[in-house]
Backbone as CSV, one residue per row, in Angstrom:
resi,resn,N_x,N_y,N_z,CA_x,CA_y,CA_z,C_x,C_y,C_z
1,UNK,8.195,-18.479,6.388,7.645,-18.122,5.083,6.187,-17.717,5.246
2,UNK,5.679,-16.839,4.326,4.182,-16.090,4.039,3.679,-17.636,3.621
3,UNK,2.416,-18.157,4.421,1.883,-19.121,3.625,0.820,-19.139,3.705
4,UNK,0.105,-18.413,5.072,-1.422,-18.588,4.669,-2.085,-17.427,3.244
5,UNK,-2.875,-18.193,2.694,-3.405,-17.560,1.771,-3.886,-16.283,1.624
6,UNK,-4.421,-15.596,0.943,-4.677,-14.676,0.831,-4.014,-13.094,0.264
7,UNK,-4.523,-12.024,1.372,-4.093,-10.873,1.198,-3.803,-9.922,2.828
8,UNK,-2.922,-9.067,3.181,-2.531,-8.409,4.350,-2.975,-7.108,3.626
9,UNK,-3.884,-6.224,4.374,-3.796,-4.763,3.885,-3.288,-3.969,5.098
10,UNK,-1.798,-3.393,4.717,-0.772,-3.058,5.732,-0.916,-1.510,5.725
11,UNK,-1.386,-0.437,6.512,-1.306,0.580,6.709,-0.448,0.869,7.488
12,UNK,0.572,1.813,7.024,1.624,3.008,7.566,1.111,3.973,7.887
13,UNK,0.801,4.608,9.444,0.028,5.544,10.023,1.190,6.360,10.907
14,UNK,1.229,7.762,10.678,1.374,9.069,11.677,0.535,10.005,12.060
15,UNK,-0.188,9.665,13.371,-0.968,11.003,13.635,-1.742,10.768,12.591
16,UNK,-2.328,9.903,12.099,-3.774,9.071,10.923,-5.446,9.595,11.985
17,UNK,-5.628,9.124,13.112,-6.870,9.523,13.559,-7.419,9.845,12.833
18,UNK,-7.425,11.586,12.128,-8.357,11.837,11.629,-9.094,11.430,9.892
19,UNK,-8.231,10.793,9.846,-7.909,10.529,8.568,-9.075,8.533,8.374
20,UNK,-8.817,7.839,9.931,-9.124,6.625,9.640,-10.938,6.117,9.661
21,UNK,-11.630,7.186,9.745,-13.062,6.850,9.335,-13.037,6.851,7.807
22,UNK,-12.801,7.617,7.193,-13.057,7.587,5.763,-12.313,6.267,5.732
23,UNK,-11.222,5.752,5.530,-10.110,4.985,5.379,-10.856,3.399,5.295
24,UNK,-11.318,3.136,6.834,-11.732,2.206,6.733,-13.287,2.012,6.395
25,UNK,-13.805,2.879,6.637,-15.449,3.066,5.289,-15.471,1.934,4.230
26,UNK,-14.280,3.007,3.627,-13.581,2.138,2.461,-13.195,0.731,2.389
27,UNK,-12.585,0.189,3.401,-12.252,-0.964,3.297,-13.138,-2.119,4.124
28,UNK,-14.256,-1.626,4.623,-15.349,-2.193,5.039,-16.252,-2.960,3.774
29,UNK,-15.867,-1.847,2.516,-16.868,-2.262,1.614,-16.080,-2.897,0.999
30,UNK,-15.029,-3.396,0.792,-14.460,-4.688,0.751,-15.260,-5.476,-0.222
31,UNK,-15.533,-6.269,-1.494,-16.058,-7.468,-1.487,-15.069,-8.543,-1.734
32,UNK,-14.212,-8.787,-0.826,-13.561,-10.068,-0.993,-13.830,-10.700,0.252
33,UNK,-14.097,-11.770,-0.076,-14.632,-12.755,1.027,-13.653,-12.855,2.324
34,UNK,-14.368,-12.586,3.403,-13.443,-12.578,4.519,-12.905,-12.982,5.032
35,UNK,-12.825,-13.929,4.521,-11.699,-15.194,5.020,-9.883,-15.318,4.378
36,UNK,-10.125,-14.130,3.141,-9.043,-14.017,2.269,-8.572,-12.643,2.367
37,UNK,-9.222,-12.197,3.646,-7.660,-11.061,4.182,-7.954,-10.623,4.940
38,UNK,-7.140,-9.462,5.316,-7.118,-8.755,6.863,-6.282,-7.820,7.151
39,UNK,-6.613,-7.087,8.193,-5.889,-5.863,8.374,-4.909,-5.442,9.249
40,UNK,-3.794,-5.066,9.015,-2.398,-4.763,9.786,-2.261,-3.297,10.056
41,UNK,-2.682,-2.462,10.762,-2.501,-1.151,11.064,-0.802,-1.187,12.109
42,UNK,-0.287,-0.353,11.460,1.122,-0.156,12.127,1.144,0.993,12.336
43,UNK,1.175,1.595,13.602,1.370,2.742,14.924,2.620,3.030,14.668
44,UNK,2.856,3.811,13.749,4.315,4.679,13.541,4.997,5.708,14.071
45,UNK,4.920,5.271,15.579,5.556,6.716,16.658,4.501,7.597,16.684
46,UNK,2.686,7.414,16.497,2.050,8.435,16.640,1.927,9.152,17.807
47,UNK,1.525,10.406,18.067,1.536,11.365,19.324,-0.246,11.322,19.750
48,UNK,-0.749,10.709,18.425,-2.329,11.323,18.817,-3.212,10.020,19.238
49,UNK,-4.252,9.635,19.079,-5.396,8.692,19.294,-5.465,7.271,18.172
50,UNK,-4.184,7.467,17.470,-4.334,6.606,16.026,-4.809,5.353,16.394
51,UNK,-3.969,4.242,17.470,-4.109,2.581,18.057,-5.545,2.863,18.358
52,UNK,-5.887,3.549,19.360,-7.164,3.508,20.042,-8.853,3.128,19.018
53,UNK,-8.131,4.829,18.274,-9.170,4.919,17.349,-9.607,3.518,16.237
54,UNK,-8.310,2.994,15.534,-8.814,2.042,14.953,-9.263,0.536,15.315
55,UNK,-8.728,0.448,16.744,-9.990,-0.986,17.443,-11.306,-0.143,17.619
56,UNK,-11.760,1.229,17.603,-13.143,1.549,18.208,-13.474,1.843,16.732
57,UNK,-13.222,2.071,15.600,-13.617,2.650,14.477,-14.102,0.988,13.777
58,UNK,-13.363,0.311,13.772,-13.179,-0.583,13.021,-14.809,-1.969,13.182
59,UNK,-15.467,-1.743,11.511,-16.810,-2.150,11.678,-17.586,-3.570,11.005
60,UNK,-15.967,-4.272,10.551,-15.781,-5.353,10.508,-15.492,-6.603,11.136
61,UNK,-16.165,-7.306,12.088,-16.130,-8.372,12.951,-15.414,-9.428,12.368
62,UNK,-16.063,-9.769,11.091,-15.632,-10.780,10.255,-14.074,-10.746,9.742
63,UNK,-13.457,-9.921,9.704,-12.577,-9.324,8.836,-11.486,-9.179,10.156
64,UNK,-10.566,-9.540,10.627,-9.180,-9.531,11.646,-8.335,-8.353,11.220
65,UNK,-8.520,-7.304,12.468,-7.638,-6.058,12.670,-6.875,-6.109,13.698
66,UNK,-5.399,-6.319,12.683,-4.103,-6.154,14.298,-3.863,-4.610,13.947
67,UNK,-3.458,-4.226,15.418,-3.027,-2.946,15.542,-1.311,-2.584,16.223
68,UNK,-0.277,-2.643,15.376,0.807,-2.632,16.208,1.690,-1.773,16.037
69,UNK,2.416,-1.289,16.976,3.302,-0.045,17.474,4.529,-0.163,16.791
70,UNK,5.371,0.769,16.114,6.135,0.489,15.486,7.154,1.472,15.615
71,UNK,7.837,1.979,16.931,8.672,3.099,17.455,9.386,3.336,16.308
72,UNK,10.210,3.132,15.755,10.959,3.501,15.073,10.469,4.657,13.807
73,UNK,10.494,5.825,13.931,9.753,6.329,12.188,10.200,6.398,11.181
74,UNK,9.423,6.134,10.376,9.959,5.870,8.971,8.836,5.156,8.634
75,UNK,8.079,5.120,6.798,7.471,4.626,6.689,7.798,2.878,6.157
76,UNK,9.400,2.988,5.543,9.484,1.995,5.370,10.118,0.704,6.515
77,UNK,10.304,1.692,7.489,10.048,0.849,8.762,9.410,0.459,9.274
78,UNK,8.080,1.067,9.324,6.979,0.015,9.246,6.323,-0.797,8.545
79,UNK,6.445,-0.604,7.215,6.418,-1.651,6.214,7.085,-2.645,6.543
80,UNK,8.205,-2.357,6.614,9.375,-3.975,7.013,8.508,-4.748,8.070
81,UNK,8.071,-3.811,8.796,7.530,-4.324,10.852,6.125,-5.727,10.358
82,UNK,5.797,-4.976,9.060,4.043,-5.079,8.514,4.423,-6.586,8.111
83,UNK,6.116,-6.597,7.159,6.392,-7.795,6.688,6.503,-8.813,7.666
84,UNK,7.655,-8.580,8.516,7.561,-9.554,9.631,6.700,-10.108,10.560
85,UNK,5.740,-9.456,10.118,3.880,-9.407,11.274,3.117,-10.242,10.466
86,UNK,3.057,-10.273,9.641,1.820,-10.765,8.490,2.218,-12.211,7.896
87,UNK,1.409,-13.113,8.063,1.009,-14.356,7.906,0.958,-14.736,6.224
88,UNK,0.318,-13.350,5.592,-0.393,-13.492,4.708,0.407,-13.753,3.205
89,UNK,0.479,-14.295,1.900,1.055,-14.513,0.724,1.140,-13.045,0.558
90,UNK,0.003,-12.258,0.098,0.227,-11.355,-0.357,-0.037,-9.742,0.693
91,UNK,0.572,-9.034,0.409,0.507,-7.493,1.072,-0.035,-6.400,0.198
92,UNK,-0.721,-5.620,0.766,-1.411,-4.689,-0.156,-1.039,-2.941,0.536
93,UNK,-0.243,-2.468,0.170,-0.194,-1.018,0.726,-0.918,-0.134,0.447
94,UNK,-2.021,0.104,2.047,-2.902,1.216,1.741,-2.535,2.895,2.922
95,UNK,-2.022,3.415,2.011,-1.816,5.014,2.991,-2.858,5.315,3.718
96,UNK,-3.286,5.923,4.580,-3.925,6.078,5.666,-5.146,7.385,4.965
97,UNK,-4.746,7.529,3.235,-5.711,9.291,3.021,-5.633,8.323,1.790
98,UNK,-5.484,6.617,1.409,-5.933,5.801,0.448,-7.630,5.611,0.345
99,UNK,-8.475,5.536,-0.492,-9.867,4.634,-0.257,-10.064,3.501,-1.399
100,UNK,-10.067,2.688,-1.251,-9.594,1.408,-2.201,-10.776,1.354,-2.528
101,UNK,-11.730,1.359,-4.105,-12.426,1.021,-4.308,-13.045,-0.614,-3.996
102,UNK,-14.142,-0.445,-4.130,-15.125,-1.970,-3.131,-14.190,-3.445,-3.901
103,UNK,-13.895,-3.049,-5.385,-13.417,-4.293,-5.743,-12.015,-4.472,-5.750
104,UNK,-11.538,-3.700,-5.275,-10.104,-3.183,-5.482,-8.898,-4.766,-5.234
105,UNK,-9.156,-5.357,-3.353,-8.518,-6.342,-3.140,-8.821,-7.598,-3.805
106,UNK,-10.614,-8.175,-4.347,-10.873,-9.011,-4.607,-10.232,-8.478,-6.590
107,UNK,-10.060,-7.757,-6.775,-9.576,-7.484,-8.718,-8.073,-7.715,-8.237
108,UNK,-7.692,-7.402,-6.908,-6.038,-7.590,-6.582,-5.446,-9.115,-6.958
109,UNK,-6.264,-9.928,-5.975,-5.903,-10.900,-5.809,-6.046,-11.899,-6.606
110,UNK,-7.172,-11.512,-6.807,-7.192,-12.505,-8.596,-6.171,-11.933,-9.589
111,UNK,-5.880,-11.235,-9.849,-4.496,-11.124,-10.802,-3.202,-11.391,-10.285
112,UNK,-2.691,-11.036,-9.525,-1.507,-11.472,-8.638,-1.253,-12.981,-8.770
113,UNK,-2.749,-13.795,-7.952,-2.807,-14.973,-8.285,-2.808,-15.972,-9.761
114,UNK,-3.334,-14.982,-10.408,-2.613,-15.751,-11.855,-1.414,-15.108,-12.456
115,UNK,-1.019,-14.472,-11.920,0.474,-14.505,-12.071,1.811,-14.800,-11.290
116,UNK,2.178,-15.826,-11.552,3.015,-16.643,-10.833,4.129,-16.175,-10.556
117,UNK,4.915,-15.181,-11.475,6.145,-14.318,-11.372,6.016,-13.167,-11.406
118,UNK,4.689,-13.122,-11.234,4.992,-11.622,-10.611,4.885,-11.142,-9.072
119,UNK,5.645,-10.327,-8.394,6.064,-9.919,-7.331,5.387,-8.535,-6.807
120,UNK,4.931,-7.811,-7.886,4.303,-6.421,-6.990,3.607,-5.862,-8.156
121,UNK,1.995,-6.035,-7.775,0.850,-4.878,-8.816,1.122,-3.521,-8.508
122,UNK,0.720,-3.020,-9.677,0.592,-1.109,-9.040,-1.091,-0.490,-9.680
123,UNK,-1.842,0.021,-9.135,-3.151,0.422,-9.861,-3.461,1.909,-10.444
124,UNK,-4.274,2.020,-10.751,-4.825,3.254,-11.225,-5.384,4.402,-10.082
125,UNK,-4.109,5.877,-9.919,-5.241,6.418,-8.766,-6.234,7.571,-9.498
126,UNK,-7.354,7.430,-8.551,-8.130,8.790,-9.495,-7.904,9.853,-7.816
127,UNK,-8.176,10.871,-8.218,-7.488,12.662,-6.995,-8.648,12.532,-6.376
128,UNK,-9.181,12.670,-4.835,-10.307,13.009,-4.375,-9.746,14.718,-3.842
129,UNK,-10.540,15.503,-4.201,-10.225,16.920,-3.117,-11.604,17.884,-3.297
130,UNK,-11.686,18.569,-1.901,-13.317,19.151,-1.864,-12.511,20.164,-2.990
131,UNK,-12.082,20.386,-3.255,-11.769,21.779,-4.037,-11.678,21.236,-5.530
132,UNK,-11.695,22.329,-6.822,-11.224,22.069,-7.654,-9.896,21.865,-7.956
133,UNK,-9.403,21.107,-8.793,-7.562,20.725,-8.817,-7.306,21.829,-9.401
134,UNK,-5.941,22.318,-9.264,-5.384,23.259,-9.646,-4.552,23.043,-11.764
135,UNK,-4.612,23.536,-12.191,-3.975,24.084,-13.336,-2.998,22.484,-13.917
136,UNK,-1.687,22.933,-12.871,-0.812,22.171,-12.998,-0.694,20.544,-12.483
137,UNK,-2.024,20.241,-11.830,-1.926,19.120,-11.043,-1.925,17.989,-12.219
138,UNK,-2.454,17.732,-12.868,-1.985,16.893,-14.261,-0.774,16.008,-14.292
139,UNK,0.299,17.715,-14.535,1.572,17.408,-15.024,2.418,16.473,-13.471
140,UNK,1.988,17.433,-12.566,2.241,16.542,-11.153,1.660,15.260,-10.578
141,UNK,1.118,14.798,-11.439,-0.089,13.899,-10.819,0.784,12.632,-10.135
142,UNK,1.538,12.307,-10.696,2.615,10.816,-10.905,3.417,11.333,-9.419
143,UNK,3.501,12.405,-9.019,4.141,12.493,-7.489,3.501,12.294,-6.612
144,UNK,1.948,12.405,-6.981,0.754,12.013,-5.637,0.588,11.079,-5.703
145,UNK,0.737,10.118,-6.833,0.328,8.743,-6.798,-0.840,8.734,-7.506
146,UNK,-0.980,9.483,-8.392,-2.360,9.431,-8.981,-2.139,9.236,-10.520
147,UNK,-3.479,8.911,-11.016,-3.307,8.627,-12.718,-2.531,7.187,-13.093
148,UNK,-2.872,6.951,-14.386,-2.020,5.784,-15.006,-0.597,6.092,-14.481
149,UNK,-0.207,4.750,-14.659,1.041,4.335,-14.485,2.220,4.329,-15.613
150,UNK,1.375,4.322,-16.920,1.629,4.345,-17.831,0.457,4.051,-19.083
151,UNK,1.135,4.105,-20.294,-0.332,4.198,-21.712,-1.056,2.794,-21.852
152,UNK,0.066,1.789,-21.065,-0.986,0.288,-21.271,-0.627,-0.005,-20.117
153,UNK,-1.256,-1.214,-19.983,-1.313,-2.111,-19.246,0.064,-3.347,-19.600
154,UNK,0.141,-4.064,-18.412,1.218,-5.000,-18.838,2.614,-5.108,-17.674
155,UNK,3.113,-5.891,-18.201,4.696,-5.963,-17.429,5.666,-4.200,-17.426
156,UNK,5.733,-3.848,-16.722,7.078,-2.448,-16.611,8.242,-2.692,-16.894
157,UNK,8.404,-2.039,-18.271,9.848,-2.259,-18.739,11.355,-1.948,-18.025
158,UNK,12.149,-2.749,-18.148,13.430,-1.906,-17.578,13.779,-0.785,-16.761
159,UNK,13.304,0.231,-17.911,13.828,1.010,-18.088,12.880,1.981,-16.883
160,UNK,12.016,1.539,-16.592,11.442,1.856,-15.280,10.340,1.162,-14.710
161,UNK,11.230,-0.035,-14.005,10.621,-0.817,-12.937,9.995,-0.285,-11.690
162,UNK,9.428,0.197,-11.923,8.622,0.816,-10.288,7.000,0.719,-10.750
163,UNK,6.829,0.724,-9.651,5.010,1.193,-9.686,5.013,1.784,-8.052
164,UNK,3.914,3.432,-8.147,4.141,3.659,-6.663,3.225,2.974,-5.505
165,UNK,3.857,3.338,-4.582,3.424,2.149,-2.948,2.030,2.335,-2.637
166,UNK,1.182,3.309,-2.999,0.012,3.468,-2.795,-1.349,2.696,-3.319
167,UNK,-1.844,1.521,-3.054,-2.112,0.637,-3.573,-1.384,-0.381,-3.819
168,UNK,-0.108,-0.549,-3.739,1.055,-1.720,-4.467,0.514,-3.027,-3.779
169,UNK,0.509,-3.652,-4.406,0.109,-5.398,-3.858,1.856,-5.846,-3.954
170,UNK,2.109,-6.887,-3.189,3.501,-7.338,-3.070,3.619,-8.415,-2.581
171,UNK,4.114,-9.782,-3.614,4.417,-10.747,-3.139,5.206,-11.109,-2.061
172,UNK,4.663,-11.211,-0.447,5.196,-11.537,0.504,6.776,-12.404,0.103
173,UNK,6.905,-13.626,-0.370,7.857,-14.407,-0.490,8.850,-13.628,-0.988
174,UNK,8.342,-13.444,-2.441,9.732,-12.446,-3.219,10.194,-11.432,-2.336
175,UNK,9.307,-10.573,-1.067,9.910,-9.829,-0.543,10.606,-10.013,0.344
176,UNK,10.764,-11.252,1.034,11.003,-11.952,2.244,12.277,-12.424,1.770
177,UNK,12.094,-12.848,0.388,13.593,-13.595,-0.285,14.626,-12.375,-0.929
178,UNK,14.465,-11.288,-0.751,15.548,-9.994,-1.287,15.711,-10.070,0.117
179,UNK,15.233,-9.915,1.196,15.890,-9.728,2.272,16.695,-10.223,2.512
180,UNK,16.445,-11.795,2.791,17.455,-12.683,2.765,18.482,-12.670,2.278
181,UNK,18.497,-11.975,1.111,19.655,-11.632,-0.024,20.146,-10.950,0.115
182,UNK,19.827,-10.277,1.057,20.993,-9.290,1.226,20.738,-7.650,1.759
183,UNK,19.143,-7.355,0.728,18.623,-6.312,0.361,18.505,-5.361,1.690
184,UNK,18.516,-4.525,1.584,18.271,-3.439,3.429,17.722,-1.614,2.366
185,UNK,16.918,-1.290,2.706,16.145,-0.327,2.256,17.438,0.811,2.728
186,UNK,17.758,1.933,1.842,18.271,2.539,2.259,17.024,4.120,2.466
187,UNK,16.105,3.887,1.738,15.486,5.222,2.134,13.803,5.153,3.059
188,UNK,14.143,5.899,4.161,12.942,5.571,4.969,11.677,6.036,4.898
189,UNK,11.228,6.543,3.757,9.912,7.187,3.415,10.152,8.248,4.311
190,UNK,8.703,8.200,4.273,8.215,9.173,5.242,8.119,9.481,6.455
191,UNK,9.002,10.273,7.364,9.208,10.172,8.827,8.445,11.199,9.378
192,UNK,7.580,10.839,10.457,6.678,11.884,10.856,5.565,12.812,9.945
193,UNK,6.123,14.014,9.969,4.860,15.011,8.863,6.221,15.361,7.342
194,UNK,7.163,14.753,7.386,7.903,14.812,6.478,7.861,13.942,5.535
195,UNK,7.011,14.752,4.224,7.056,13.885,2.797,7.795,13.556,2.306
196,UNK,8.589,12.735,3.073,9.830,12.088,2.150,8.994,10.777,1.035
197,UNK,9.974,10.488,0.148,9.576,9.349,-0.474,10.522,8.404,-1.186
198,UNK,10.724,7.962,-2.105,11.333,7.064,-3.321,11.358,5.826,-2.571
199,UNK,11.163,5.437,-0.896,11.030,3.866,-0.660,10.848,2.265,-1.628
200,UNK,9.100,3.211,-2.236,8.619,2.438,-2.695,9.197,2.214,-3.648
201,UNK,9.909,3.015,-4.864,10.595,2.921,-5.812,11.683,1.594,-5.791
202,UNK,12.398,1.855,-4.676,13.442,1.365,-4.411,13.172,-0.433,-4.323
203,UNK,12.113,-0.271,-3.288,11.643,-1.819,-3.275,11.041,-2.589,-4.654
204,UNK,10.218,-1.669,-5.746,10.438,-2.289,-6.712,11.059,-2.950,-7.329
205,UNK,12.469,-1.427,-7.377,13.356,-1.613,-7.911,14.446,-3.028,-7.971
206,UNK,14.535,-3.681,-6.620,15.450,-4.151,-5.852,14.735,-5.414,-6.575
207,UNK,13.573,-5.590,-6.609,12.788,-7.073,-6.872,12.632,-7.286,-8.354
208,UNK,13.266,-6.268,-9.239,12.843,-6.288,-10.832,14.433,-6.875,-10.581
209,UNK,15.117,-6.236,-10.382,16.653,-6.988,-9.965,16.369,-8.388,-10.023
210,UNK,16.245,-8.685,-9.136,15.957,-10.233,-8.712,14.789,-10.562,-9.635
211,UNK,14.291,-10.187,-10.800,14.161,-10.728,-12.110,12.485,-11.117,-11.760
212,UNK,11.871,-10.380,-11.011,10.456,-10.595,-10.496,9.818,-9.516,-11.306
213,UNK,8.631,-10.337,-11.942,7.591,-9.142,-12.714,7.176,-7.601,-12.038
214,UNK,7.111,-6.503,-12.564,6.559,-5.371,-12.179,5.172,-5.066,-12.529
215,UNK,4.081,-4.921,-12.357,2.991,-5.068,-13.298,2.165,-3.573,-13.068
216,UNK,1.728,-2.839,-13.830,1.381,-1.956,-13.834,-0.549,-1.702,-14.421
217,UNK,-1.109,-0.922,-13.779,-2.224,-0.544,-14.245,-3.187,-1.518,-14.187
218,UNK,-2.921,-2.401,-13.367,-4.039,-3.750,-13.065,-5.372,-3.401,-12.763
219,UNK,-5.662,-2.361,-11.850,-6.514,-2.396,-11.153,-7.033,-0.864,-10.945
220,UNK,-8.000,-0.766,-10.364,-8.510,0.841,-10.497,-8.839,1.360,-8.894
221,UNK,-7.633,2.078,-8.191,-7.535,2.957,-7.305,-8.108,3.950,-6.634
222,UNK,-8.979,4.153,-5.903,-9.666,5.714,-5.822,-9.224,6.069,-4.634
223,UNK,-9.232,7.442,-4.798,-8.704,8.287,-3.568,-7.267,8.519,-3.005
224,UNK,-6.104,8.279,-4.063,-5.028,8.377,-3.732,-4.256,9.841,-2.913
225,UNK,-4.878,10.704,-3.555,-4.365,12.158,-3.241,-5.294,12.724,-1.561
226,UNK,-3.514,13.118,-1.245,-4.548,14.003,-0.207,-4.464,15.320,-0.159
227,UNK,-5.818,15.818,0.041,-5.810,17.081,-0.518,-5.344,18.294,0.351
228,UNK,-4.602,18.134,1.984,-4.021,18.723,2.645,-2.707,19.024,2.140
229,UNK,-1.745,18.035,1.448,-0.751,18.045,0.883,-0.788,19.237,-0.917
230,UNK,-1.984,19.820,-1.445,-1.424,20.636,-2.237,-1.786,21.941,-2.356
């Protein structure tokens, strides 16, 4: 069982290198006390410098960075890898072109933690791109992972239990206990440079099943979009 306290911030990386200075910038500025989390980088069949780069990038002493190889691709194969690796109560999914604002894990964990049944936060993303957004990006926004989640705040109804993986906080146990149950992911994210997705959906999905809170719009996200992708 997940029992030491805290928070795991689990990155799913392909061919990331160039991507992990900004990345961890970001999660350097951190203000949650360092004793209440740490970092899981998972090596997803990369071809390039990804392992290397993030023990030499990485500018947090205080703060524990594992770095581990995860042959198999798929992103939700390394998620699973992230589950079975991590010590920690809670998991926080940050994409590798994520930048978690400074309060992001310490606003995480304090809500999570007062909520006892609930199983997985989802936050607010705002778009970073050197360019201006295009026209239609608005109406698309909810496929990048960006924007509200919905008009309030609160529990996710029924009728659509999800919040997406980018940012998602996730009660280790509840996720540990669908497994047990039975649960086996049928869709593998993202394999290689192929944007696949609905993983995250699915894992929501599977845990609103099993009658675990969905919680939406907790927290405020920056940098979800990457701007190579539009």
């Amino acid at each position: 069982m997940n029992s030491t306290p805290g928070i795991e911030v689990i990155i799913c990386t392909y061919n990331g290198a160039p991507r992990l200075p900004a990345l961890f910038a970001a999660l350097a500025s951190q203000t949650l006390a360092a004793s209440r989390w740490s970092v899981l980088l998972i090596d997803n069949a990369s071809t390039d410098t990804t392992s290397a780069d993030a023990r030499r990038l990485w500018s947090r002493p205080d703060v524990l960075l594992r770095v581990i190889n995860e042959p198999k691709p798929g992103q939700m194969h390394a998620r699973e890898r992230g589950r079975l690796e991590t010590p920690r109560e809670f998991v926080c999914f940050c994409d590798d072109d994520n930048l978690l604002a400074p309060d992001y894990l310490e606003t995480a964990l304090a809500l999570i933690e007062s909520q006892p049944a609930t199983a997985a936060l989802g936050g607010c993303g705002e778009p970073i791109s050197d360019a201006p957004l295009p026209g239609w990006f608005s109406a698309a926004a909810s496929g990048y992972a960006v924007g509200p989640q919905a008009s309030t705040e609160g529990e996710v109804p029924a009728s659509r239990a999800y919040v997406y993986g980018a940012g998602m906080i996730v009660r280790s146990h509840a996720w540990t206990q669908l497994v047990r149950s039975g649960f086996r992911s049928r869709l593998a994210g993202r394999v290689g440079s192929k944007l696949k997705s609905g993983d995250d959906n699915e894992l929501c999905l599977a845990l609103a099943l099993a009658a675990q809170q969905i919680i939406r719009n907790g927290l405020a996200l920056l940098g979800v979009s990457a701007p190579e992708t539009m």
